[in-house]
N, C-alpha and C positions, 0 to 999 in steps of 0.2 A: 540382392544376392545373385550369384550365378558364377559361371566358370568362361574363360575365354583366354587365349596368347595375348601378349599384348606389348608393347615397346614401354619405355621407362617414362612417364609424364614428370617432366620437371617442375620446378618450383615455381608457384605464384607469389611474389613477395607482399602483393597487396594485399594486408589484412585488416584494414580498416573495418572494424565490424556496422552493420547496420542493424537499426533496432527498430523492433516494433511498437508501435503508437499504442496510445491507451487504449482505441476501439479495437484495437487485436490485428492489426492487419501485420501480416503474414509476411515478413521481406528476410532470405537470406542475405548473410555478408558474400561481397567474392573472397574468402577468406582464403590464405594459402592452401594449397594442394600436394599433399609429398606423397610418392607412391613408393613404396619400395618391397622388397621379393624379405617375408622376415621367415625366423627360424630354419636358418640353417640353407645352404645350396650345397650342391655339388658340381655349379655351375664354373664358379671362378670365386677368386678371392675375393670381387667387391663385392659379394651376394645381391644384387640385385636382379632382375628380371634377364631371364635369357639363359641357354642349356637345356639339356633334352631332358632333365630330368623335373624341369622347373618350367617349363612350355605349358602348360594347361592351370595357374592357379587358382586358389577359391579367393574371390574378393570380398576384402571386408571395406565397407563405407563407415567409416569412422567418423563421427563429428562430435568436437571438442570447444568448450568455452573458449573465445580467442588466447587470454593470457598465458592458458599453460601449452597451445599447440605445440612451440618449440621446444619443450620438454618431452612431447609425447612422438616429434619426432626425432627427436636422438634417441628415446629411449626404438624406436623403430628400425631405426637405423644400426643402433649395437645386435639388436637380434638379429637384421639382417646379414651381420658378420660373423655368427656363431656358426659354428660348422656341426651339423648332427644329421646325419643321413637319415633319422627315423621321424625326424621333423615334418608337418607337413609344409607346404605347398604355399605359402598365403600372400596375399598382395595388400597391403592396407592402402586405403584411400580418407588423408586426413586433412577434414576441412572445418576451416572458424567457423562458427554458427554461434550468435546470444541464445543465453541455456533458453529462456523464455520464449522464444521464437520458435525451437525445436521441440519445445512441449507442447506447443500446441499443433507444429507440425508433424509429430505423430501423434498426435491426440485426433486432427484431421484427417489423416490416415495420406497424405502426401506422397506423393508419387517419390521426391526427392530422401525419404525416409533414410536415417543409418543404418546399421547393421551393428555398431557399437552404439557408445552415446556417452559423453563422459561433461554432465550438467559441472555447473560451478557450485550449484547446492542439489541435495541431495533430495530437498523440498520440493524443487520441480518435478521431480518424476511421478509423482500420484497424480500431476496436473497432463501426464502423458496419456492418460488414459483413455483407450481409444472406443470405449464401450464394448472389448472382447476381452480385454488384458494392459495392464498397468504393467511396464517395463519390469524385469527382474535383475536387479543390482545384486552382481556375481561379485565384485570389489568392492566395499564400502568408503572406501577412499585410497586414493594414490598419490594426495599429497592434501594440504590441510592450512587454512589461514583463518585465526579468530575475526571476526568481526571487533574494529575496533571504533573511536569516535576520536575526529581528529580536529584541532579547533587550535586557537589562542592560549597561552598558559591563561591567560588574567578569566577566559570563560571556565576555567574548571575548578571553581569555589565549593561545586557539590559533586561529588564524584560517586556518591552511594550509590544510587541506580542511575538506570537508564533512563525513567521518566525524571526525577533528581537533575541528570545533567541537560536533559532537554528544558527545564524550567529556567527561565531567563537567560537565555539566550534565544539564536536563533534556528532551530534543525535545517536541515539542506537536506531532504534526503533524495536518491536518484529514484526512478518510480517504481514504486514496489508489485505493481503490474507487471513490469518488464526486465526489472531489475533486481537480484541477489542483496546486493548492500541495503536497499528500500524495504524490501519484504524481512529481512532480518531482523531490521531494527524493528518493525513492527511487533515480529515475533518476541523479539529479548523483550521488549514492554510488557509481553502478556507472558510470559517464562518465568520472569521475577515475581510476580506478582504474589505466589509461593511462598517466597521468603520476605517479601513484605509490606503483605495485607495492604495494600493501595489499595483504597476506596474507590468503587466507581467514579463517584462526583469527579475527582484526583487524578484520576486517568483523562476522564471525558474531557476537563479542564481544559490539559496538555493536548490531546490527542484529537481532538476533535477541532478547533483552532488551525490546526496543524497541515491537516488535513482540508480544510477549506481554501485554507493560503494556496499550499500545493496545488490543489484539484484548479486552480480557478489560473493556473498558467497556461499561456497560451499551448506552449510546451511544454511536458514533463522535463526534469530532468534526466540527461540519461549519459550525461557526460562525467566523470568523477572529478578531470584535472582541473577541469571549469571549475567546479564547487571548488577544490582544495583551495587554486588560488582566490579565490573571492574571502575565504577562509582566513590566508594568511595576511590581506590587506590591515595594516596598522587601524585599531580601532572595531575590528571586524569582530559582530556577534555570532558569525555563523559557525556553526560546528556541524562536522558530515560525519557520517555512520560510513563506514567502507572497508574494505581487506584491509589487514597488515600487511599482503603484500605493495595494493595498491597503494598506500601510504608512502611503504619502505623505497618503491619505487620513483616515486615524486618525491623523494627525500634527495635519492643519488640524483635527479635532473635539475633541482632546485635546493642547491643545497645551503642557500641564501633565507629561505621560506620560513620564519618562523611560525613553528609548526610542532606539536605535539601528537603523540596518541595515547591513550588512554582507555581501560578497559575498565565501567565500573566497579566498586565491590562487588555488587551481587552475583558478576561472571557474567560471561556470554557464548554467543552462538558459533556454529564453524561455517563456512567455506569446505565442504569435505570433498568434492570431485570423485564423486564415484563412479565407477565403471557399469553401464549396464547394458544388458542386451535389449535389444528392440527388431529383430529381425524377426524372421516368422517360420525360418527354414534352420535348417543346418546351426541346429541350437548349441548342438554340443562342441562341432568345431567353433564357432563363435567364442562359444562360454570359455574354452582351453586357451584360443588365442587370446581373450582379454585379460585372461588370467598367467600368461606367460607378458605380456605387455605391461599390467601389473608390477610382477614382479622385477621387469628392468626398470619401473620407474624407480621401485622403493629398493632397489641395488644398493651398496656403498657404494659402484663405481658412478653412479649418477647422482649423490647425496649431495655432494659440495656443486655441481652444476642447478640443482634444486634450491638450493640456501642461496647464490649465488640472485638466482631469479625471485627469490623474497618468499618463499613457500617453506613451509615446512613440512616434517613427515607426516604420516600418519598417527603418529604418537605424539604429536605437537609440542615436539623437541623445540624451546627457544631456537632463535637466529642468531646464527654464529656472527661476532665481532660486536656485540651490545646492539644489534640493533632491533626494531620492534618494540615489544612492551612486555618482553620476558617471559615467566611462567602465567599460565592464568588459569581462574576458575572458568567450570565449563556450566552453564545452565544447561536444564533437561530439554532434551532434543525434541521438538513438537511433532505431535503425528501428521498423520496427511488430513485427518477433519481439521484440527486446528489450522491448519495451512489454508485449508481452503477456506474455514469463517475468516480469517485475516484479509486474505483478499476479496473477498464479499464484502468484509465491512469498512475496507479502504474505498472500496469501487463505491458504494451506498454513502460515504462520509466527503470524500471527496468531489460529490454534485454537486453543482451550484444550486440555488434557491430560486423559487418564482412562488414568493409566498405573500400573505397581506395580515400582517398583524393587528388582533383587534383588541380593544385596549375599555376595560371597562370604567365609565365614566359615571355610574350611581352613587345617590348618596351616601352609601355607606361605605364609601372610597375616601370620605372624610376622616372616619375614625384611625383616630393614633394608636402607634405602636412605639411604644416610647416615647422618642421627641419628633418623630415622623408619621407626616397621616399615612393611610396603604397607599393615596395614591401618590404622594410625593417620593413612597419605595417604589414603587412600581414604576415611575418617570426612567429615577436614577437605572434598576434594572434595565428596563428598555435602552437607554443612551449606552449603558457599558455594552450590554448585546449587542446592540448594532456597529460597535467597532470589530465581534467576529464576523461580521459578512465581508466576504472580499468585492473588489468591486464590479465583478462579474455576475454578482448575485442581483435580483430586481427582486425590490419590497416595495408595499405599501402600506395605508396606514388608516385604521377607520377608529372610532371612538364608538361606543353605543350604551345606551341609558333604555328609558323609553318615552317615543314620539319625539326624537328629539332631530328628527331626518327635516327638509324642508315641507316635505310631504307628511308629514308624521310618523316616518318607520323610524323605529328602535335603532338605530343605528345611522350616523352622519360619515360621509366619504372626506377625508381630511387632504391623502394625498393618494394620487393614483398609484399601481404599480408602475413602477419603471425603472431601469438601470442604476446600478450603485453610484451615477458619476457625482463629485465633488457637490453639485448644486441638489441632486437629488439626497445627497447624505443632509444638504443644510437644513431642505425641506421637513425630512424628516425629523431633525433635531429640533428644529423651531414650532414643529405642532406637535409634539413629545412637552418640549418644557412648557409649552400653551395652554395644558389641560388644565383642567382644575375637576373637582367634583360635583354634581350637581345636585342641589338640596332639592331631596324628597326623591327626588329621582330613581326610579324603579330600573329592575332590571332584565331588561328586554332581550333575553338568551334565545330563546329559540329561532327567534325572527329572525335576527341578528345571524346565528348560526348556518340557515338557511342560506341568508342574503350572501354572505361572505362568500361561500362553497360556487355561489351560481356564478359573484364574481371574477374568481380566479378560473374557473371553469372557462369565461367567455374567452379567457385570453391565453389559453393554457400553451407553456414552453415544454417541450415534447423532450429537450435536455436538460432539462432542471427535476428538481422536485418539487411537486407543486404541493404549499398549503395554505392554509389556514390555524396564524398561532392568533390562539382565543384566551385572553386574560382575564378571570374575573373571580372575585370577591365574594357570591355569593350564589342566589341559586335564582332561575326563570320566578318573576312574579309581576308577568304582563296579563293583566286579566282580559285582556282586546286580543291576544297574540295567539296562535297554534297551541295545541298541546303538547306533551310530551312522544304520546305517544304517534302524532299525525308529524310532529317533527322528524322521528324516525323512519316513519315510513318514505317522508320527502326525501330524507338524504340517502336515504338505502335505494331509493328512485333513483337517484340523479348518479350511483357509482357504476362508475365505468372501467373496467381492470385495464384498458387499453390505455386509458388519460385519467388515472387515479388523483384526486385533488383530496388529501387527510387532513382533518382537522386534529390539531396537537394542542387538547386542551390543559390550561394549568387553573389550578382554583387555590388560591390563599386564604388564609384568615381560618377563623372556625366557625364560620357559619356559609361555608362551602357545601356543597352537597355533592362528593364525589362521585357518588352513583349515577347522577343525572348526568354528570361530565362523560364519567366511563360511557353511556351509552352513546352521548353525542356522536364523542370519539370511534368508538367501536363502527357505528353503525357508516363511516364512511374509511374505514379501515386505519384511523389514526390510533394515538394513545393520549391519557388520560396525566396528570401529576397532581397531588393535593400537598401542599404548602401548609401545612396549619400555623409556620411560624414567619410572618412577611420577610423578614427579615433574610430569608432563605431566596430569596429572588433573584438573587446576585445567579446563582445557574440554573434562571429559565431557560435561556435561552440556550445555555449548551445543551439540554434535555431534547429545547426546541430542534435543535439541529441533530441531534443525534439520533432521533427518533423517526427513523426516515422508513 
């Protein structure tokens, strides 16, 4: 903020925005620049900078989500036409910046700070928060685009929800770290959920999967038109979560693209671009001009130049000429906690793994459930699991009984930790189906629990999340082995909050002893699961992963 003369800075056409990376780094776009002299001159007719009465203005640093800057300069530009001698003085300066990018650049408290701020969602701004004060939104929106899901006809067989339409296919979303369309769709999954009761497991299923694939790209995505066309290729399971405007817009450039949108039943989230202050000085003039800037956007005289660029009002008036996806329900708007667990448990969901699964091989892995012994469920569990790790994730694989090591520890090393690659996945599959149960064979939990923690420890990946997934059937009954309670004391030794290695223990069958599991788990800061019905196996391993 501050006051100076100054000549008229013309136009930057370059708006290519730039985005910031998952680890947060910090990069403006050179997004366009339009300065103009608004509300009223008595300088001349093209109201812009210049005239004695208009020589000292107050500047506003405006910065706007790329897509709607050239809305926000005409509507600049109309004000700067209007003639009212009691107007003040003002000079706006209006620059592209990703909404993501400027939340945390005033959350940093950034030298480059606006004076406006007009996010693409309205979500960002609790993330602005610069530990004195969270931006105040004088606008609640100046123009409006649902979040819709745009894909194939032949992928949208289930359109009731959002989790619904992301089940068999494939989501693309852009990264919800960095991006509105990303963190939305997140959001609409946990909004719905209201109207219909989606079971954790149901969610985790979808969303957790989902989340591994993404996390484990080299690059997030952060490109929309990339996703749409990958989208619209013949055969294509991907479907993207994205604006109606972006949609409407890659509709007019490709109008070849078959391509739908689509807004569940259960409704969805907005796009709302609100206007807020972030400045620290001269609140009131600020607050007036964003609320006179405001008003020219949501004009009739600017209505059909708004419809035109694929936005709707504020009152999310359809888009004139059929285009879009017409009327829609709106799900409840999430607060700024929810916003913030969402991105917490994208960020926590989306790590890669550097875990070693350990796989109980005692005799009483023989007994059946059904037509299947536990451990022939337990195989199958394990082989479907291991198709959610991407192949950025590194697993390994230990079996344990008791004495059944070369040495006689409780536990035998099958396959080391190491990268997901094709030969390491075969690895793993082929001493998975290799197991068998061993008669009489005890079960050597504690040792085993110990050994496993030291081992991931030796080789701990500093960007993963490191564990220990511990499977077993029943409860410690090594009469040579630690006790319970000297077991706990080891692990709660060996934790380190710097290089945390959790043990994410699951116990099946009914002669499981949860309690002994809970404390394993507790005592190196994991969690616990009890199975009483084998057959429930099939989402260990989403538990496993989600459990982070």
């Amino acid at each position: 903020m501050g006051k100076h003369s100054s000549a008229v800075t013309k136009s930057n056409n370059n708006r290519r925005p730039v985005y910031l990376t998952a680890v947060g780094l910090l990069v403006l776009s050179l997004g366009a620049v339009f300065v103009v002299r608004s509300f009223g001159s008595e300088s001349g007719a093209d109201g812009f900078l210049g005239g004695g009465s208009c020589d000292d203005p107050t500047q506003i640093q405006l910065h706007t989500t790329p897509e709607i800057q050239p809305q926000l300069e005409a509507a600049a530009k109309a004000l700067s036409a209007k003639k009212d001698k009691d107007a003040p003085c003002l000079q706006f300066t209006i620059t592209a910046v990703p909404s993501a990018s400027d939340a945390r650049n005033i959350a940093n408290g950034a030298d480059n700070k606006p004076d406006l701020w007009v996010p693409d969602s309205s979500a960002w701004v609790a993330q602005a928060d610069d530990g004195q004060s969270v931006p105040t939104v004088v606008v609640p929106s100046i123009a409006s685009s649902p979040l819709v899901l745009v894909g194939r006809n032949e992928n949208f067989a289930n359109v009731s929800s959002w989790l619904g339409s992301f089940q068999g296919t494939k989501p693309a979303l852009l990264d919800p770290l960095t991006q509105s369309s990303g963190l939305l769709a997140l959001l609409a999954v946990g909004a719905e959920r209201t109207k219909t009761s989606a079971a954790d497991s149901l969610v985790s299923s979808v969303m957790v999967p989902l989340a591994q694939r993404l996390g484990s790209l080299a690059q997030p995505y952060k490109e929309v038109d990339g996703l749409l066309g990958r989208a619209a290729a013949e055969g294509s399971p991907v479907v993207v979560p994205t604006s109606e405007q972006a949609f409407v817009k890659y509709q007019e450039e490709h109008p070849d693209a078959e391509l739908k949108a689509i807004v569940p039943a259960t409704g969805t989230l907005l796009f709302d671009y609100p206007i807020a202050v972030t400045a620290k000085s001269d609140n009131t003039v600020i607050t007036e001009a964003a609320k006179s800037l405001a008003a020219e956007m949501l004009s009739d005289a600017s209505s059909q130049a708004r419809d035109d660029a694929g936005f709707r009002d504020s009152l999310l008036s359809p888009l004139g000429g059929g285009r879009g996806v017409g009327d829609i329900t709106q799900l409840t708007k999430p607060n700024a906690s929810v916003v913030e667990k969402a991105l917490l448990n994208w960020t926590r969901l989306s790590l890669t793994a550097h875990s070693l699964a350990v796989i109980d091989v005692s005799g009483s892995m023989n007994e059946k459930v059904g037509g299947k012994t536990r451990m022939q469920l337990t195989i199958a569990a394990a082989t479907q699991g291991l198709k959610l790790f991407p192949d950025n994730a590194a697993l390994g694989l230990w079996s344990f009984s008791t004495s059944i090591g070369p040495n006689k520890e409780d536990f035998r090393q099958l396959v080391p930790i190491a990268p997901l690659t094709p030969a390491q996945r075969s690895k793993m599959l082929a001493s998975l189906t290799a197991q068998s149960a061993i008669p009489n064979g005890g079960t050597g939990l504690y040792a085993t629990a110990i050994a496993a923690v030291k081992a991931v420890k030796q080789n701990y990946d500093s960007s993963a999340v490191n564990a220990v997934m511990l499977f077993t059937d029943g409860k410690n009954d090594d009469p040579n082995g630690p006790t319970l309670t000297a077991t706990i004391r080891t692990l709660e030794g060996m934790r380190d909050p710097a290089q945390p290695v959790r043990i994410i223990a699951l116990g099946m069958g009914p002669d499981v002893d949860g309690n002994e599991l809970g404390q394993l788990a507790a005592a190196t800061g994991g969690l616990s699961y009890v199975a009483r019905n084998p057959t429930d196996l099939q989402g260990v391993f989403i538990n496993a992963l989600q459990s982070r």
